[in-house]
N, C-alpha and C positions, 0 to 999 in steps of 0.2 A: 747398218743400224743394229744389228743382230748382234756384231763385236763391240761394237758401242752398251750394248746392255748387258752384256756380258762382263766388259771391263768393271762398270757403274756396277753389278752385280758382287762382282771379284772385291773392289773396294771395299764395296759397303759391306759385304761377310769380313772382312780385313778388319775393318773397325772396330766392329762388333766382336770378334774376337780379342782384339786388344782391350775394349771398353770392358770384357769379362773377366779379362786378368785382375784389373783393378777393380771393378766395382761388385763382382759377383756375390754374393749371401757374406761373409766375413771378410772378405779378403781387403778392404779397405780400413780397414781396425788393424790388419795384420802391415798392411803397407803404410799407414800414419803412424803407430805404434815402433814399426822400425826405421822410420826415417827418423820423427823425433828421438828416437836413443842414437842414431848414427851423428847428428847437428852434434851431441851435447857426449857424445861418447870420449873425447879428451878431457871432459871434467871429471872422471874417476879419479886419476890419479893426482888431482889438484887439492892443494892444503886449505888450509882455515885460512880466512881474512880477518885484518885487524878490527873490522864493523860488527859487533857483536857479535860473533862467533866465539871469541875468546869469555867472554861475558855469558852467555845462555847455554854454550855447549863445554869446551876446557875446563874454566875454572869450578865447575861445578860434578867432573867427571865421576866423585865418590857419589856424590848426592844422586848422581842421576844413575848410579850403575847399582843402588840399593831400592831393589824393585817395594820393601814396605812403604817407601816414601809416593808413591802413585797415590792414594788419595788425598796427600798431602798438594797434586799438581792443581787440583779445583778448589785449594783452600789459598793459592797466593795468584798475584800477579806475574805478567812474566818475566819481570826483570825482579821478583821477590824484594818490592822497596818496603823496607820495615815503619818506614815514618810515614803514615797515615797521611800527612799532610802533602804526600808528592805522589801524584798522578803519575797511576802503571796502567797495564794494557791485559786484562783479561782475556787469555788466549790456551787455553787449558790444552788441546787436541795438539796444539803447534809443539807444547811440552810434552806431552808423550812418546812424540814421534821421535823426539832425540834421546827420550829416557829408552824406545825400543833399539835407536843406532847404536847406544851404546852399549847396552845389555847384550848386542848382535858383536858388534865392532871391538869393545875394549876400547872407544874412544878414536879409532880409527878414521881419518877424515876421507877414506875409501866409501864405507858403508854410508858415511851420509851425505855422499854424495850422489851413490846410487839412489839412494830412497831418493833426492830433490828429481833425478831424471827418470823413476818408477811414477814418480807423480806426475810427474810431466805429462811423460806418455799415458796412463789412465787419462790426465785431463783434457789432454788432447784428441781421447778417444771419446769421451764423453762429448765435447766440444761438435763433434763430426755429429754426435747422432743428435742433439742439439738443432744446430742448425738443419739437419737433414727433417725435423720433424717440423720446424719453422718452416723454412725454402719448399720441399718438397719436390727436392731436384736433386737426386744421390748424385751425380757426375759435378755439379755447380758447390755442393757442399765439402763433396772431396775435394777438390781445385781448393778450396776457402780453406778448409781446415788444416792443408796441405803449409800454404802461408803462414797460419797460426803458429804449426810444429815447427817450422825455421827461422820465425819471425826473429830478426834480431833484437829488437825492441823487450825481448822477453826472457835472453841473456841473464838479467840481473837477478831473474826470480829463480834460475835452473840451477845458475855456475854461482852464484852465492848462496852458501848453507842455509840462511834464515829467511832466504827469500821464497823458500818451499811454502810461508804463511801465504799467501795469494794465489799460488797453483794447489797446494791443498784445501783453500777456501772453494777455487773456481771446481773441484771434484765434487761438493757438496751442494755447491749451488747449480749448478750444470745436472747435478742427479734432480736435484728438486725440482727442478723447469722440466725437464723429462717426465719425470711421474705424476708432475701437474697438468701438462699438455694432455698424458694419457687419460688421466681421471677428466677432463674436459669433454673427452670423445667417447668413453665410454661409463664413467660414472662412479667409476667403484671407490666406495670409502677407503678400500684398503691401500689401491693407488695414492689417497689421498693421503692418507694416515703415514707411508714411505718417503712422498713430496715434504710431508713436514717436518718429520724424523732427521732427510738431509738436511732439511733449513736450518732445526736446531743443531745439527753439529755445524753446519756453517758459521752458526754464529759463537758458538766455543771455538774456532780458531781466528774467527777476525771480525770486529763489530761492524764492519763493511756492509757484511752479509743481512743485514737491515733493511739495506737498499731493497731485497726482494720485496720486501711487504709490499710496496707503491705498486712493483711492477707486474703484482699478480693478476689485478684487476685490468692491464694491460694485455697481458698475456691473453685475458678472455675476448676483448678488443679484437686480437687482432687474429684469433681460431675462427671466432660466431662473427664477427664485422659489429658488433653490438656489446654492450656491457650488462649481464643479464644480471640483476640486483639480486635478485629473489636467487639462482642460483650462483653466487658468491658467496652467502651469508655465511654459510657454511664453513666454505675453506677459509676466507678472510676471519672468522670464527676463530676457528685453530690457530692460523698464521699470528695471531693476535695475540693470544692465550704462550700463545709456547716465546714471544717478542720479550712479554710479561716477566714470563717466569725465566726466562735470562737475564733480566734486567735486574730483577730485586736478587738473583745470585750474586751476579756481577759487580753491582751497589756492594756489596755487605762484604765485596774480599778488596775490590779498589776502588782509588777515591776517583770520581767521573771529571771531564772536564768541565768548566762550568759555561758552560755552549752557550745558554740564553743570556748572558749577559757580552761574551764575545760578539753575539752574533750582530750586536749593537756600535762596533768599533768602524769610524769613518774609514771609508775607502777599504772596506774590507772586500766587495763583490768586485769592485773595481782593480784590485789584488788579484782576485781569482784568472782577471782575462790573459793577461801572459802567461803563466803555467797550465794554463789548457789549450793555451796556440802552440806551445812548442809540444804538449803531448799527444796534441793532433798531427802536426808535422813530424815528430817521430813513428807514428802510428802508420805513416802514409810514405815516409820519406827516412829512414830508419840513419840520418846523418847528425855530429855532434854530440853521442852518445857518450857519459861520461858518470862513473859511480857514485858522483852529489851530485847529481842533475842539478842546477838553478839556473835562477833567471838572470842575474849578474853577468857569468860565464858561454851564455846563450844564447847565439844571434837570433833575431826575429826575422830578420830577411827572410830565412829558409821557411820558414812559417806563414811567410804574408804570399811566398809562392806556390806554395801548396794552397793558400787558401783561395786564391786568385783561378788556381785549376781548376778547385771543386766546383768553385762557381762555375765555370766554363761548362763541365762536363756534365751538371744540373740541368743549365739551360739548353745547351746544345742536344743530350741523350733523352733526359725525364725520368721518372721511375714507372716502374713495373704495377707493384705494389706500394702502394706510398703508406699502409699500415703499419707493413712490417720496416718498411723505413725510420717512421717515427718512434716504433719501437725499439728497434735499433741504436739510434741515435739518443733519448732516453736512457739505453741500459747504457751505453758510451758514458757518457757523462755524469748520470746519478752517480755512476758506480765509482765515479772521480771523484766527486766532491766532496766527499766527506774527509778523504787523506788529504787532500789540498786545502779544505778547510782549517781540518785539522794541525796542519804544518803554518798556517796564517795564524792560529791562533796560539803555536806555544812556540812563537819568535823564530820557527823556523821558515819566513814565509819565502826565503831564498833557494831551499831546498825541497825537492820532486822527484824522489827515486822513483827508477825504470820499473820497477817489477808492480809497482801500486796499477799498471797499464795491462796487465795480466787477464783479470777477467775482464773489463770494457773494451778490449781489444772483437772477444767475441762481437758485440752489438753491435760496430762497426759495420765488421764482417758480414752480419746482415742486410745495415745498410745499404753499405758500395755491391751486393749480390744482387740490389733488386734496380737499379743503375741500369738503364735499358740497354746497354751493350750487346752489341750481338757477341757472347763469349765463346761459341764454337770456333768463328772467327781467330778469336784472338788467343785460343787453345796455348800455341808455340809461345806467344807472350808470356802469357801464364806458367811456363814451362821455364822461359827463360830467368824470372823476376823471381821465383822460387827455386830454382837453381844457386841465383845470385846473393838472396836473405842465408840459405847455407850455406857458403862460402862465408859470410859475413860472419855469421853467429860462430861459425869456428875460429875468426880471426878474431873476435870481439870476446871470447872466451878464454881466451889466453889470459885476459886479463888479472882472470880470478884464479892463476896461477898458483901463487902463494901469498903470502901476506905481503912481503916486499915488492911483485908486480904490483902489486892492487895498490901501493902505497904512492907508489911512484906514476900510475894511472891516476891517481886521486889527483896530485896537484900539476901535475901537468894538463889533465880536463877541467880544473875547478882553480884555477890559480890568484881566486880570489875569494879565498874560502880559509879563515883561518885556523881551524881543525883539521884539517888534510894537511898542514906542516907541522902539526904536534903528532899527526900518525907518520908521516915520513920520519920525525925527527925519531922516534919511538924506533923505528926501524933502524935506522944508522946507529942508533947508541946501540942496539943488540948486537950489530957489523962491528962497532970498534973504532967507528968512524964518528968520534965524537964534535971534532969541529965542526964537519956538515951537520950533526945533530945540535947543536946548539946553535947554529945558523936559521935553522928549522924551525927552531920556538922561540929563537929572538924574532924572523918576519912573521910568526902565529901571533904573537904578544900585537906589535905592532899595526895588525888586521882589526 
């Protein structure tokens, strides 16, 4: 018996030991921080894609390496459309960041590549302390966050240059929920006053960032079990005020979509249910991955499987916490519907890029965390699945090699899409290969 508790003693010091490599005071910021740059560490030396990169970074390289012109980045949109009458995208922080690549770079498609995987990792890090303050399980947050950083699903927002708007949105929101969480628990305006600070820069990189407002009053849901009115007033006060004052900026430099009258077009919600099953089944099942994500080119089979398990794995396991569930599955979703709306309503309702899956990826993660699994159990699993999402995310990176991979990924994942053969074609006529290029925008015409 003696050797027996001995052994059991030997073990459980073993663990322990191992368990403080990883989770000790920093050491899990330093170990998420360097795995996500080792997934995404082949995209430094990858060029521009033809998907607006050439557009917001290249052809614009004098504009953006003449540093008077920064107050000029809060006076336009982001695609600077001069005719009042065409709907841009007020994204000011998203334009800085390439006015710093370049100013660093010379235009270098090195440097901003780094900054897409400097962001990453911050948001990754962030993400960790996040759910750590939600869960309240550092060993279950790490495992989750771990997935996050190699998630291949999340490719399109690293290894594409302009996909950095939704990991530098998710830095700003993920800070806000943190120092909102804190001001919960201990009260201070100033916590308060920094939660709101991120929101508003969140919302100068991507109107997404909106989404928080709903989910503040959530968030106190699911800290107290309760929604305490009387202490809301306050921060929903702020959150309000600073919504406001982005809004009538935003008004007065681009013209808005006109939403309430859209939002009246038949079969518009009934639109929304295939491009949230396949962003669910990529979220869960990371297969079919393609630079124009749609619904045309994308089976639903893998979708109706995934959704088939969840159920199973609902009824069969239960949840934990079913607050932080619903919370969860809320930040999943809200945080979807406004890009999917928005691609429903200016004719693009075919197209659902990968990277808009960036920050609702988090909510998930809370969700499937509180999933009654016994996850010590299933530790090695854990181990192997995230093993497996890096591997992926480095084969699924390659993509965003150069313009001409990405062009020739474009229609071979979306082959019925007829802007992916005016960007191939675009490619061949640079090659010389003009037949194939004219082959390319005779099948694009004909789409």
């Amino acid at each position: 018996m003696n050797k027996d508790k001995k052994q059991i003693y030997k073990h459980g010091k073993k663990q322990e030991q191992i368990s403080d490599l990883f989770q000790k005071g920093f050491r899990p910021f330093l170990w998420i921080a360097a795995i996500a740059f080792l997934a995404y560490l082949p995209t430094l030396w990858f060029g521009y894609s033809p998907l607006d990169d050439f557009t917001l970074i290249v052809k614009r390289l004098d504009w953006l390496k003449d540093i008077r012109h920064f107050p000029d980045i809060f006076t336009k949109g982001i695609f600077f459309a001069e005719d009042a009458k065409v709907p841009d995208y007020y994204r000011p922080l998203l334009t800085v960041t390439f006015m710093i690549d370049v100013l660093i770079g010379k235009g270098s498609p090195v440097i901003c590549h780094l900054t897409n995987v400097l962001i990453h990792m911050a948001a990754t890090c962030l993400c960790f302390s996040f759910l750590n303050h939600l869960i309240e399980n550092r060993k279950l947050s790490f495992l989750f966050t771990l997935l996050f950083a190699v998630h291949p699903i999340l490719t399109h927002a690293v290894a594409w240059i302009p996909g950095r708007n939704d990991s530098l949105m998710a830095v700003f929101i993920f800070s806000s929920a943190i120092f909102y969480l804190k001001y919960l628990k201990i009260g201070s305006i100033k916590i308060l006053l920094l939660s709101g600070l991120m929101y508003l820069a969140a919302l100068f990189t991507k109107e997404n960032a909106i989404i928080f407002l709903p989910l503040v009053a959530f968030l106190d849901l699911v800290v107290t079990g309760r929604i305490n009115i009387r202490k809301l007033i306050i921060p929903f006060f702020m959150f309000s005020i600073l919504t406001i004052a982005w809004w009538i900026i935003r008004a007065k430099v681009v013209m808005a979509v006109p939403y309430a009258a859209q939002l009246q077009k038949p079969g518009l919600y009934l639109g929304l249910l295939a491009p949230m099953l396949i962003f669910l089944q990529k979220s869960f099942l990371p297969v079919q991955q393609s630079v124009f994500s749609n619904v045309t080119d994308t089976s639903l089979i893998p979708s109706l499987i995934v959704l088939a398990f969840l159920i199973f794995v609902i009824v069969r396991y239960g949840f934990r916490n079913k607050r932080l569930v619903w919370f969860g599955i809320a930040w999943y979703f809200l945080f979807l519907l406004i890009p999917t709306m928005h691609a429903l309503f200016n004719g693009l309702s075919d197209i659902h890029f990968e990277h808009r899956l960036y920050i609702p990826l988090a909510g998930l993660l809370i969700a499937v965390s509180q999933v009654n699994l016994p996850y010590k159990k299933y530790f090695y699993v854990f181990l192997i699945i995230i093993s497996a999402f890096f591997v992926k995310t480095l084969v699924r990176s390659s993509v965003y090699e150069d313009s001409y991979s990405f062009a020739i990924a474009a229609v071979n994942e979306s082959p019925n899409l007829a802007n992916v053969y005016n960007i191939r074609g675009n490619e061949f006529n640079n090659l010389g290969r003009f037949n194939e290029a004219i082959a390319d925008y005779s099948h694009g015409l004909k789409l």
